[in-house]
N, C-alpha and C positions, 0 to 999 in steps of 0.2 A: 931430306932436310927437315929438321924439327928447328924452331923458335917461338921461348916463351916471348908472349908479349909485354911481360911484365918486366922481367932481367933484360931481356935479350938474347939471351945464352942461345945458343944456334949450334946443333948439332946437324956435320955431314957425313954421307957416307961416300966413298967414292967421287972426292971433290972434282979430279980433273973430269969425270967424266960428266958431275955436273954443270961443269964452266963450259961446257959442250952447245952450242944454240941448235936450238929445232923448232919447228914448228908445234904452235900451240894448239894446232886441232879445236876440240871444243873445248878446253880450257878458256880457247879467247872469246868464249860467249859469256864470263865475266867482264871484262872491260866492256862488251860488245853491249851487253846490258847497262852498263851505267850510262856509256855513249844514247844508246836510245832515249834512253828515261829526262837524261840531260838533255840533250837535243830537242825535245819535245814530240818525238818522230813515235814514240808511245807516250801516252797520258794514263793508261789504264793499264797495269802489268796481268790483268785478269781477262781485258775486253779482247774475244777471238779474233780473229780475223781468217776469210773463207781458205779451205782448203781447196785447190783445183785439179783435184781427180788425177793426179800423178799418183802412181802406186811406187813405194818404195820398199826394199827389201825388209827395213823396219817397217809392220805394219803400223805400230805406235805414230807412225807422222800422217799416216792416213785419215785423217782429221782435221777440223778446224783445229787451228791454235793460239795461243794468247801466251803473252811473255812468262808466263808463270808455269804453262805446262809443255812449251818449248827447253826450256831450260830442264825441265824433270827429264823428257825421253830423248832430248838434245836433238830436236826439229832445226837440220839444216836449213832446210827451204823458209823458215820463217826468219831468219838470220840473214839469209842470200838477201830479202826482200827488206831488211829494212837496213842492210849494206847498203843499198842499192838507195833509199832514201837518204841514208845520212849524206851518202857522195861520197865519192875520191877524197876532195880539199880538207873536206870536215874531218872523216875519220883520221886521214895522215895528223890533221891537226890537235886532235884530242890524242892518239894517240902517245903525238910529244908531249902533250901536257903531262899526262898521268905518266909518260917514262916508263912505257910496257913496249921491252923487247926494242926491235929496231927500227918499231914504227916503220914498218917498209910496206905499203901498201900496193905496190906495183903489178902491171897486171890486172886480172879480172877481180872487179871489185865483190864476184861473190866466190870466191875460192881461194885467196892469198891467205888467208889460216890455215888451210887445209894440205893436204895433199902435193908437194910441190909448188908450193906457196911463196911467198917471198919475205911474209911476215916471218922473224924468229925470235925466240926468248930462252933464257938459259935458266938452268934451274935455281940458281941466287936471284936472280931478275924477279923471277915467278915470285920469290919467296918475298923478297923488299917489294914489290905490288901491294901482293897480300897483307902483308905486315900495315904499311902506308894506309889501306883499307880497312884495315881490321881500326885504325887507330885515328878515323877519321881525316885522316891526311892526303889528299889528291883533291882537285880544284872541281870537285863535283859535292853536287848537297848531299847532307847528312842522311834526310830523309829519303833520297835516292839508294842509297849507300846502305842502307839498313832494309830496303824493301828488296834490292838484291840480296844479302844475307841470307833474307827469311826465304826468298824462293829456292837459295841454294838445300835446304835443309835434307837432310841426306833419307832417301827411303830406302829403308831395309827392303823390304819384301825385293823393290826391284833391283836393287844393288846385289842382293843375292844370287839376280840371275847371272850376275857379272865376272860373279865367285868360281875358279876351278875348281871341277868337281870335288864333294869331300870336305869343302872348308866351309864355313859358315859364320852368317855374322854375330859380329859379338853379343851376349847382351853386355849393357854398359847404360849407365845413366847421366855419363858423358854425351855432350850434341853436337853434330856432326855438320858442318855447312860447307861442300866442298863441291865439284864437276871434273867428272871423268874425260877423257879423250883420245883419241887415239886415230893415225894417221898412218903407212903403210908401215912403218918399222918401229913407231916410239909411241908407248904407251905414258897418261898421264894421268894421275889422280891430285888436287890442289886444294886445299882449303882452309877451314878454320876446326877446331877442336874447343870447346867448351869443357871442363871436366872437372873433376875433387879436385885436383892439379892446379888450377886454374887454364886458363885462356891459350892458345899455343896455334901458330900456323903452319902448316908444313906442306912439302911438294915433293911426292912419289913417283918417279919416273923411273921404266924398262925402255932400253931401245932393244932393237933388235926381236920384239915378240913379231910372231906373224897375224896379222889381219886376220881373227878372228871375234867371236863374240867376251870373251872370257877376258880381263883384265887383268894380269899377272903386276901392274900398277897396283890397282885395288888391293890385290893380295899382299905385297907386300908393305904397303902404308899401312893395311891395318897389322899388319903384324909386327911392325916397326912401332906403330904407336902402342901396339899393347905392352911389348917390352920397353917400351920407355915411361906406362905409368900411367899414362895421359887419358887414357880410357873410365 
């Protein structure tokens, strides 16, 4: 799904099976970010906070982290931890605010995005967030809302590792603010697009890939954005 933010105009592919709800995986470590920022549960999107010697299949989480370089290599365990401060009441409650998905946080308050989860959002959903977002509109500050932005900013180098072998990123002087995701069958790629074009957000979703490294998401966003211009 492609929308300019300037017309509107909204291009889908595969509607019905966009109308489809799943789980947002780390996609929802956008709203998840604005919740903290707002909340107050972060003050500093930079300031780490300690890693505890958990060793995870991603070495990248093996580290201190700070909201800025959680979001780059998509550090669950800093997500679980500040789940777990916002609380049950608050996230259901902001949740509704901002009107991501079914707001259903039932269950373990550090896995309902994830994996059998109880959180869902559909991929029109994702896109009216986004858009809401993109347009300063959801009941969180400006200044919040622009500091996630800037953390989303897309890194080649690593998104490449993301790439099916053989494909490569684009160059493009287009800018890229989006997060990847993906959960036992449904891959997600979600964001915003800056370009000649103008401004545009869109939401790239595979079900059915298997739990692997490789985002078949990824790959086809970008190649859907490239034949649409937007690049």
């Amino acid at each position: 799904m492609l929308q300019d933010l300037q017309t509107g105009a909204t291009t889908t592919v595969h509607p019905e099976l966009c109308a489809r709800a799943r789980v947002p995986a780390s996609t929802f470590k956008i709203p998840h970010a604005l919740i903290a920022l707002e909340t107050g549960v972060v003050t500093d999107p930079h300031a780490e906070i300690p890693w505890d010697g958990t060793h995870y299949l991603n070495k990248d989480w093996d580290a201190p982290q700070s909201l800025a370089s959680a979001l780059q290599v998509s550090a669950v365990w800093f997500f679980q931890r500040t789940a777990t401060a916002i609380g049950e009441a608050r996230m259901r409650s902001w949740l509704t605010a901002l009107r991501y998905g079914d707001a259903d946080v039932r269950g373990d308050l550090t896995t309902f995005w994830l994996d059998g989860g109880s959180l869902e959002i559909t991929a029109p959903e994702q896109l009216d967030f986004l858009n809401r977002m993109a347009h300063h509109d959801l009941p969180i500050s400006p200044a919040h809302i622009d500091t996630v932005w800037n953390l989303l900013a897309a890194d080649p180098v690593r998104l490449q590792q993301r790439l099916p072998g053989g494909e490569t990123w684009p160059t493009t002087s287009a800018k890229i603010f989006a997060k990847t995701g993906g959960a036992e069958d449904v891959r997600w790629w979600v964001g915003r697009v800056d370009g000649p074009r103008g401004s545009f957000v869109f939401v790239s979703r595979v079900d059915g890939q298997p739990d692997t490294r490789t985002s078949l998401a990824l790959s086809a966003g970008l190649h859907a954005l490239r034949e649409a211009g937007v690049l």
